[in-house]
N, C-alpha and C positions, 0 to 999 in steps of 0.2 A: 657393412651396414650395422648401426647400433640399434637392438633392439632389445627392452624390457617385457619381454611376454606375461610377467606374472605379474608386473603392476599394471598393464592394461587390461591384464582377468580382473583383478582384485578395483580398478576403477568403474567396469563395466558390472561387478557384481554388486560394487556400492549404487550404484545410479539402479540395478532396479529391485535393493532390498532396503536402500535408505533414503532419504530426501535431501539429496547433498549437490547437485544440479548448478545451485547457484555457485557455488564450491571452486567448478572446474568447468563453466562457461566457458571456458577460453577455451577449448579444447575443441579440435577440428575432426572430421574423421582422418583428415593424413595423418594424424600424427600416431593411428594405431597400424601396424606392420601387416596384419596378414587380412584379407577379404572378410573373412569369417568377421573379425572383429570390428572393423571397417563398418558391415553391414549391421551387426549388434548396433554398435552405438551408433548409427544412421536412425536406426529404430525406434532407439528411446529419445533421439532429438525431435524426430516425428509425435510422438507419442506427448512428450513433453510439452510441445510446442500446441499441441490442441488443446493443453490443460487438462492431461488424463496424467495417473498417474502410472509408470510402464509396470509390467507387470509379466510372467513368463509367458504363457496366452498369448497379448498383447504382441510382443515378442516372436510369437512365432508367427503372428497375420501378417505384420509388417515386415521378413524377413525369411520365412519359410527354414528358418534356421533348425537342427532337430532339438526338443524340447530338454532333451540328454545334454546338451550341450552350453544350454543355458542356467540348467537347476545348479549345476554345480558350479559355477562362478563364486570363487570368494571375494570378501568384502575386507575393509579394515575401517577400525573408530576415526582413524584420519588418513582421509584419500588423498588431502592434497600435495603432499610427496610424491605421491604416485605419479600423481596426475602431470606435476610437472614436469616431472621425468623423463615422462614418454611422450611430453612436448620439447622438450630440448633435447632429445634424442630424434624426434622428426627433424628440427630445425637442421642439426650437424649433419643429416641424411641429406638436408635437402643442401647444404650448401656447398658439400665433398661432392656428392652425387651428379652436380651441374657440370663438373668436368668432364665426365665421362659421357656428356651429351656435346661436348664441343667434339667438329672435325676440322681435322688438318687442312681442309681446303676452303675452311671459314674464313673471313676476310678478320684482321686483328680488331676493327670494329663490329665485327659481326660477333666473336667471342667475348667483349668488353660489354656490346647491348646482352647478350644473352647471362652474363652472370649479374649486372647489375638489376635485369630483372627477376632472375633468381634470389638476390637480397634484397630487394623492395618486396616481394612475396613473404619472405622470413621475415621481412619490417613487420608486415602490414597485419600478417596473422597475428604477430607478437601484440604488437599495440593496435590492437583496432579501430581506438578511436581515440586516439595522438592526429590532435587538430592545431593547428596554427594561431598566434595572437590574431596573425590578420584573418581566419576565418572565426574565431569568438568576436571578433568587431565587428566583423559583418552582420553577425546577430544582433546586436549591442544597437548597431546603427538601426535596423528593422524594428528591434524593439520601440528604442525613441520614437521611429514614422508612425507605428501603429500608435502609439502613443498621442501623437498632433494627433491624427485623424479619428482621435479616441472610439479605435477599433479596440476589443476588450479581448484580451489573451489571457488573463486565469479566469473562470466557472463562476457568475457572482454567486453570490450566499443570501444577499433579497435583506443582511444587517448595513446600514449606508456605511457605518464606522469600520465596522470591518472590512469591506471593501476598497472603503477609502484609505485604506492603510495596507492592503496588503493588496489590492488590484482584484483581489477573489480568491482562489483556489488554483492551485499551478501543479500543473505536471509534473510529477517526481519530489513535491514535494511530502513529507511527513509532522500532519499538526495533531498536538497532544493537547487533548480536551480536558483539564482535570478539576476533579471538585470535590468536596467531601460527601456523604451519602444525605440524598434529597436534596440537593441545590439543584436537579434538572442537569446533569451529563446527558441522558440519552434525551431530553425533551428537545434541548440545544440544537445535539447531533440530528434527531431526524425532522427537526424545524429547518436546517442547512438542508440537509438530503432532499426533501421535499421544492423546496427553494430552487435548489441546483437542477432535480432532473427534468427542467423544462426541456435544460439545454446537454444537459451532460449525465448518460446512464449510469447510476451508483450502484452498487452492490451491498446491505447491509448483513454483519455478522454478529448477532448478539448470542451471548451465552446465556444473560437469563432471561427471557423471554422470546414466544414463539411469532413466527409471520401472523399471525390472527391479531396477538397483543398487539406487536406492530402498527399492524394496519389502524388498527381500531384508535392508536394516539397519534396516526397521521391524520385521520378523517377529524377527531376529535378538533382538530390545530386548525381546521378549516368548517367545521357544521356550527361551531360552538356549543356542541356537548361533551361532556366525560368521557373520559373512555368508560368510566363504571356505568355509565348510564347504556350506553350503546352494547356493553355485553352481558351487562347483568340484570337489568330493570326491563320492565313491560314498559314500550314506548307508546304517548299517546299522536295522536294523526300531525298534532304539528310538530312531532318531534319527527315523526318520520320523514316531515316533509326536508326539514334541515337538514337528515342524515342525508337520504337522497341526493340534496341538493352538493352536503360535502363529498358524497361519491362520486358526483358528476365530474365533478375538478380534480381531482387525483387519482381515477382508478384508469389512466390513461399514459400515466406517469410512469420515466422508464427506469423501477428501482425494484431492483431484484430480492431475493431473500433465497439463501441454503443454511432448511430448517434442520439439518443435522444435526445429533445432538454429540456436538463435539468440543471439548475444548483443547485441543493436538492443532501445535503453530500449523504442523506441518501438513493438515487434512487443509487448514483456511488455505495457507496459500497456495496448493493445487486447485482447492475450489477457484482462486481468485485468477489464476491462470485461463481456468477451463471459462470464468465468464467473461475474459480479456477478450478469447478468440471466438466464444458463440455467441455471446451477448452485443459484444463491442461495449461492454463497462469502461466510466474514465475515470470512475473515480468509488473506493471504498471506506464504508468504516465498520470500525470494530469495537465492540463493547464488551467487556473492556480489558483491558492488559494484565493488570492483577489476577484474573477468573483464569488464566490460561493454565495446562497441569505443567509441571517442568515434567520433563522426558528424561534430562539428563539426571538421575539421581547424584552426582557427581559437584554440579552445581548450587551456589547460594541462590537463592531468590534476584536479589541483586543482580548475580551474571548471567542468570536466565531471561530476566525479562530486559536486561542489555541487548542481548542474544538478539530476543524475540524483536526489540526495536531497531536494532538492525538491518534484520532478516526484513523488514516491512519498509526502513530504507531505502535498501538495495532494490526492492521489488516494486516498488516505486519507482526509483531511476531507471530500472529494465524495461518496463514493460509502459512506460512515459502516463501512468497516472497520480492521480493523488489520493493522499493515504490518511484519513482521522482517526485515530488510536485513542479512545475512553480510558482517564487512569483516574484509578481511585488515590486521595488522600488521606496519609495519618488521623486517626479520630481523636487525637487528642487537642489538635490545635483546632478543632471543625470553628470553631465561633471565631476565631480574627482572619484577619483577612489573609489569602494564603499567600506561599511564598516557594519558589521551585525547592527548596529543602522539605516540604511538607510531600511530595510526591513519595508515595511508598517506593521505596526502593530505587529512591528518586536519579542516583549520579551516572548512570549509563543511559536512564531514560531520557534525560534532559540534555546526554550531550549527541545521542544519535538524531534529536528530532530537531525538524528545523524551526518549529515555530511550537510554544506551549503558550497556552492559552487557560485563563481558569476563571470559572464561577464561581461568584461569592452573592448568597442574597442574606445580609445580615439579619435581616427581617425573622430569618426562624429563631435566632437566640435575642432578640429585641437591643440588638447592637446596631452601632451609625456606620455609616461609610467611610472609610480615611479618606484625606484630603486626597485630590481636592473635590468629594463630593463628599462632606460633612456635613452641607446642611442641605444634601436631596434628602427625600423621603424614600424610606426603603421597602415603602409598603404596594406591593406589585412590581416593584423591579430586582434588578441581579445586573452584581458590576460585572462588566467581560474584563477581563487583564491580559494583555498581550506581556506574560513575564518574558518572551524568550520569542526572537525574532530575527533568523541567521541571517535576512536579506532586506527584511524590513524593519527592526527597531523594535523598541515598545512602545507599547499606549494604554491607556484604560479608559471604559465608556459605561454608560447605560444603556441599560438596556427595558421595556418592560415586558413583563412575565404574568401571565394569567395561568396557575397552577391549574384549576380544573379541566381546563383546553390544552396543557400542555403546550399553550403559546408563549415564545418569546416574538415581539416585536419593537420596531424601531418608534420612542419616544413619541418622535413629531405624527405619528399616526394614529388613530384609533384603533384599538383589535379588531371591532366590527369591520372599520375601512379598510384593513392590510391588505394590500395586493396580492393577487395571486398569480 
């Protein structure tokens, strides 16, 4: 039997002093040799799996393991050597091992069934999700029928243009919101947010401002007051009658907030784990991608917030939601109309996401729109730009934008009239 004991310590001691999870998802508990360890990492898939992060405690509740036996687990900066290791060392266990479960008084088909389902199990763990032309068709073909019966499959967002071009908001997918500072990134974002959690719970994660702020420029988007009015100013009767009124409509709404004050990738995305499985969230965003600290002191800017876009990727396709990531732009180019090289630390960002999206309201530097909306007026609107668009193309549209409400709405409507 091949077994690597110290690289399944040193994986089990990474999984509960580091946040490396997504790392070595593949890994089963067969593929660790002794119970002891079997039940460790049974633990922290448990533990993981609620959106907690494991911890030695933790540890010991789910496993009754002695606490002595857990502290001292090492780790290393890169597990996934390890980790493979002691999956291809389960594999060759499992498929030498199959022998010595055949008997001599097996029938030569009985011995042929019995290892070929021993190497469909080694398949299957191996690739787990090795799917067929003809099962991605069969999706393909469901899509088109929901399609005729224009049943709606991604989250609208309540902009007709954006919807109409992208179907809504889709599972697994990663869209990058970017714009220079005061074009409205987060007015956007939680105008979408808002919009969406009729039907689909959001989770939002901003770095510089708290659930109160928040709230205050969701209500705002819906009373037609300020947010500066609602938290700063003495309201008079008919103003309170408004807020009221915008409380009524959205304090019902199912959009969370973890007011932590954190900017560590790795705190968001166990947060966004733990409101996968308590909350049932399907969709997050995050404000915004630049604010976040690098960890890796090792790393440029660049391969960090790679890293980070990624990491929000990935956790997106696992966990089957959708992901909005706020990215600041270069200040130098802020007055023309932007362009995915304007993205700080733009070339890792723009090739992990699948769809970047940017506001532009020329109207702050007293600049026109390029074609082809040269001769809109730029005064109360903001162009959307679909620069980047892995399954749907690009586009650009208008949009209008009432700054003090922190409303963007669609064109053909009044802001008084926008649906809610």
């Amino acid at each position: 039997m091949i077994t690597y004991p110290d690289s399944e310590e040193i994986v089990l001691g990474s999984l509960l002093k580091s946040d490396c999870w997504e790392e070595v998802s593949f890994l089963t508990e067969d593929c660790f040799s002794t119970y002891r360890n079997k039940e460790i990492f049974r633990g922290i898939r448990k533990i993981i799996d609620r959106g907690e992060k494991p911890d030695i405690l933790l540890i010991r509740y789910e496993t009754e393991t002695p606490a002595s036996e857990i502290i001292d687990l090492p780790m290393a900066l890169d597990v996934v050597p390890h980790a493979k290791m002691i999956r291809e060392a389960a594999m060759k266990n499992a498929l030498t091992g199959v022998f010595e479960t055949l008997k001599p008084d097996d029938s030569v088909e009985q011995m042929i069934a019995t290892i070929n389902a021993t190497i469909e199990k080694v398949l299957t763990n191996r690739e787990e999700k090795i799917r067929t032309l003809k099962d991605a068709t069969g999706d393909v073909i469901e899509i088109i029928n929901d399609n005729i019966k224009g049943v709606a499959r991604g989250v609208k967002t309540g902009f007709t243009e954006f919807d109409r071009h992208t179907g809504g908001l889709h599972p697994g997918d990663l869209t990058v919101i970017a714009a220079a500072s005061s074009q409205g990134k987060t007015s956007f974002a939680l105008n979408i947010a808002k919009n969406v959690a009729h039907e689909s719970k959001v989770a939002i994660y901003s770095l510089e401002m708290n659930d109160v702020q928040l709230a205050s420029r969701i209500i705002s988007s819906v009373s037609g007051l300020s947010s500066k009015e609602i938290l700063y100013r003495s309201m008079s009767n008919e103003m309170i009658k408004e807020f009221d009124t915008g409380v009524g409509k959205i304090q019902d709404l199912g959009i969370y907030f973890d007011d932590r004050s954190t900017s560590s990738i790795e705190t968001i995305i166990q947060s966004i784990r733990k409101m996968v499985f308590k909350f049932g969230i399907r969709g997050v965003i995050i404000d915004y991608l630049q604010i976040l600290s690098i960890s890796n002191k090792t790393m440029t800017e660049e391969q960090f917030l790679g890293y980070v876009t990624r990491r929000l990727k990935n956790l997106a396709k696992e966990l089957n939601i959708w992901v909005l990531a706020l990215s600041q732009l270069n200040r130098k180019n802020a007055e023309n109309a932007p362009s995915l090289a304007d993205i700080r630390a733009s070339g890792q960002i723009v090739e992990a996401a699948d769809n970047v999206v940017f506001i532009y309201r020329p109207e702050l530097y007293s600049r026109s729109y390029p074609a082809p909306f040269a001769s809109t007026s730029t005064i109360g609107t903001a162009m959307i730009d679909f620069a980047k668009g892995r399954s749907v193309g690009i586009t650009k549209f208008i949009l209008g934008f009432k700054q003090e409400q922190t409303l963007f709405y669609n064109l053909n409507e009044l802001p008084e009239n926008v649906p809610f």
